[in-house]
TIPA-148958 format. One line per field, with one value per residue: x, y, z of N, C-alpha, C in turn; residue number from 1; residue in one letter. Coordinates in steps of 0.1 Angstrom, whole numbers. Each point is the difference from the previous one (the first is absolute). Layout:
# residues N
nu X / ...
nv Y / ...
nw Z / ...
cau X / ...
cav Y / ...
caw Z / ...
cu X / ...
cv Y / ...
cw Z / ...
k NUM / ...
r A / ...
***
This chain:
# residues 61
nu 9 / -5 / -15 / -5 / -16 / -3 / 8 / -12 / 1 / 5 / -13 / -7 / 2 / -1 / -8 / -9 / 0 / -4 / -8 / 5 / 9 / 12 / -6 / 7 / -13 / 2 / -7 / 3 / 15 / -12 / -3 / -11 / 1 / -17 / 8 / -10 / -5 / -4 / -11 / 8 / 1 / 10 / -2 / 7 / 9 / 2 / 15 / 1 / 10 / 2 / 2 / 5 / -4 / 17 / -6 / -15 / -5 / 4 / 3 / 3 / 9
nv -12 / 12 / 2 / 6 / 1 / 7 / 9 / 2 / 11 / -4 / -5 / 11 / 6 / -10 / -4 / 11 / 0 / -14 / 6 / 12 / -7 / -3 / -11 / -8 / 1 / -11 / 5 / -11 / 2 / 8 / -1 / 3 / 3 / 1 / 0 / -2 / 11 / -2 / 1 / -12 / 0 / 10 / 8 / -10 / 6 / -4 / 3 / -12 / -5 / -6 / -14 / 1 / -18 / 0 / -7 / 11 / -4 / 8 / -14 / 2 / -8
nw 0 / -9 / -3 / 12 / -4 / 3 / -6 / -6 / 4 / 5 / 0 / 1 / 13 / 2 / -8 / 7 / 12 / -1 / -7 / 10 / 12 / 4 / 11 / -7 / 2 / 1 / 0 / -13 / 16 / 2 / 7 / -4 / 12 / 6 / 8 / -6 / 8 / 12 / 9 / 1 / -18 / 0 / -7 / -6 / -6 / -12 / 7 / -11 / 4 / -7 / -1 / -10 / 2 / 6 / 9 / -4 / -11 / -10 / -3 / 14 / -3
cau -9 / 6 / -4 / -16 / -4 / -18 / -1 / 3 / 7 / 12 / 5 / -1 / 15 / 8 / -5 / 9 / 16 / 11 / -4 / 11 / 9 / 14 / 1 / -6 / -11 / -5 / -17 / -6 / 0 / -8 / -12 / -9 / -10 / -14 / -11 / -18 / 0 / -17 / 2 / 8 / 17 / 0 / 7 / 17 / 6 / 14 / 7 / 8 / 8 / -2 / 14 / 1 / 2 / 10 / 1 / 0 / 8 / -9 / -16 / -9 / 1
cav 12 / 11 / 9 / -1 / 12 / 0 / 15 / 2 / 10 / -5 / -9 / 0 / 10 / -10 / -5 / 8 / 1 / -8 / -1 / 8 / -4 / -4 / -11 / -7 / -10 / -9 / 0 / -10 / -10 / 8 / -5 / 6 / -5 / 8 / -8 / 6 / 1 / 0 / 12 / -4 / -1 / 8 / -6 / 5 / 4 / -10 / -2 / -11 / -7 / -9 / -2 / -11 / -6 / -1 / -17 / -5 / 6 / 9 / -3 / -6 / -10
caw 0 / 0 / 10 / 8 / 14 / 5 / -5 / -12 / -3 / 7 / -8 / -16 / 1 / 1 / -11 / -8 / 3 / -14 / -11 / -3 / 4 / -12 / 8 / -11 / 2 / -7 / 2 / -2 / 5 / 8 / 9 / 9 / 9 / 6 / 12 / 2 / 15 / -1 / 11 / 13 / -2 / -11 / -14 / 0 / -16 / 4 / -15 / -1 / -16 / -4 / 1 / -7 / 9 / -13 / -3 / -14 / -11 / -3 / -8 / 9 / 0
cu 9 / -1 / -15 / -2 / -15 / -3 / -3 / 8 / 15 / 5 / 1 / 13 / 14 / 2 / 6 / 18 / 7 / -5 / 4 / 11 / 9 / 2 / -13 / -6 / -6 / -16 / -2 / -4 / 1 / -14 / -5 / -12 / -7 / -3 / -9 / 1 / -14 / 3 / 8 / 13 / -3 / 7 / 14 / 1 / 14 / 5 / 9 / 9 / 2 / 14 / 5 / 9 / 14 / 2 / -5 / 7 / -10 / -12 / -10 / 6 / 12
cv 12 / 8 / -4 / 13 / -1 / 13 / 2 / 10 / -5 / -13 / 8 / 10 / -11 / -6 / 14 / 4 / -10 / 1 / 15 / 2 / -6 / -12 / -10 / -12 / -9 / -1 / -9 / -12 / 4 / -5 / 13 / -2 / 8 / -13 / 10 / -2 / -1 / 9 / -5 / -1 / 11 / -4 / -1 / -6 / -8 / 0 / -8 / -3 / -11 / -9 / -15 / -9 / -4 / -15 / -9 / 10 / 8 / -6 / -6 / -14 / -5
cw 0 / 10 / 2 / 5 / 3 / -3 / -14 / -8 / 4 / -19 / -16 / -2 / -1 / -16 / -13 / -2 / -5 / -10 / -7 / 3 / -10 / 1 / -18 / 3 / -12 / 1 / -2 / 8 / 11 / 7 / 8 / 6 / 3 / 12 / 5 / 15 / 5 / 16 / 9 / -6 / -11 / -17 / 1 / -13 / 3 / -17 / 3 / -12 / -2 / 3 / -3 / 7 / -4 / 0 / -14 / -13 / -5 / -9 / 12 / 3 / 12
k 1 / 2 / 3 / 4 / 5 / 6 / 7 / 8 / 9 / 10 / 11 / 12 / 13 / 14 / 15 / 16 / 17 / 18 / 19 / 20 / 21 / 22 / 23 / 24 / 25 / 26 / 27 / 28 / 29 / 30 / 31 / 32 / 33 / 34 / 35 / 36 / 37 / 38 / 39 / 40 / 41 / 42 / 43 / 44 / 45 / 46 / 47 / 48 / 49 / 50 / 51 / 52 / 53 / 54 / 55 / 56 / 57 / 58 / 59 / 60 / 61
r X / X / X / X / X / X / X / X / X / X / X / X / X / X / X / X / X / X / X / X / X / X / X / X / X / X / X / X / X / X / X / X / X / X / X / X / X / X / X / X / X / X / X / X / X / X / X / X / X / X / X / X / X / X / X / X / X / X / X / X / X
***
């Protein structure tokens, strides 16, 4: 996991900042998360990357 918060604004200021930042993100292998909150847990936003396992090879095998 990259990053988490329960702030939306926290997350979209975060999101913006590497997507103007000098730091080169592969988005593709990118995960984004909405865990939907209900009134006893709030939303949290989650950014993940992905990460390729190095025990297999790159056709999966």
């Amino acid at each position: 996991m990259v990053f988490e918060t329960q702030d939306e604004s926290e997350w979209h200021a975060h999101i913006r900042g590497l997507r103007d930042g000098g730091e080169r993100i592969d988005w593709a292998m990118t995960r984004v998360d909405m865990l939907c909150g209900r009134q006893l847990q709030p939303t949290t936003y989650r950014l993940s990357l992905f990460v390729p396992d190095p025990a297999r090879g790159r056709d999966g095998v």
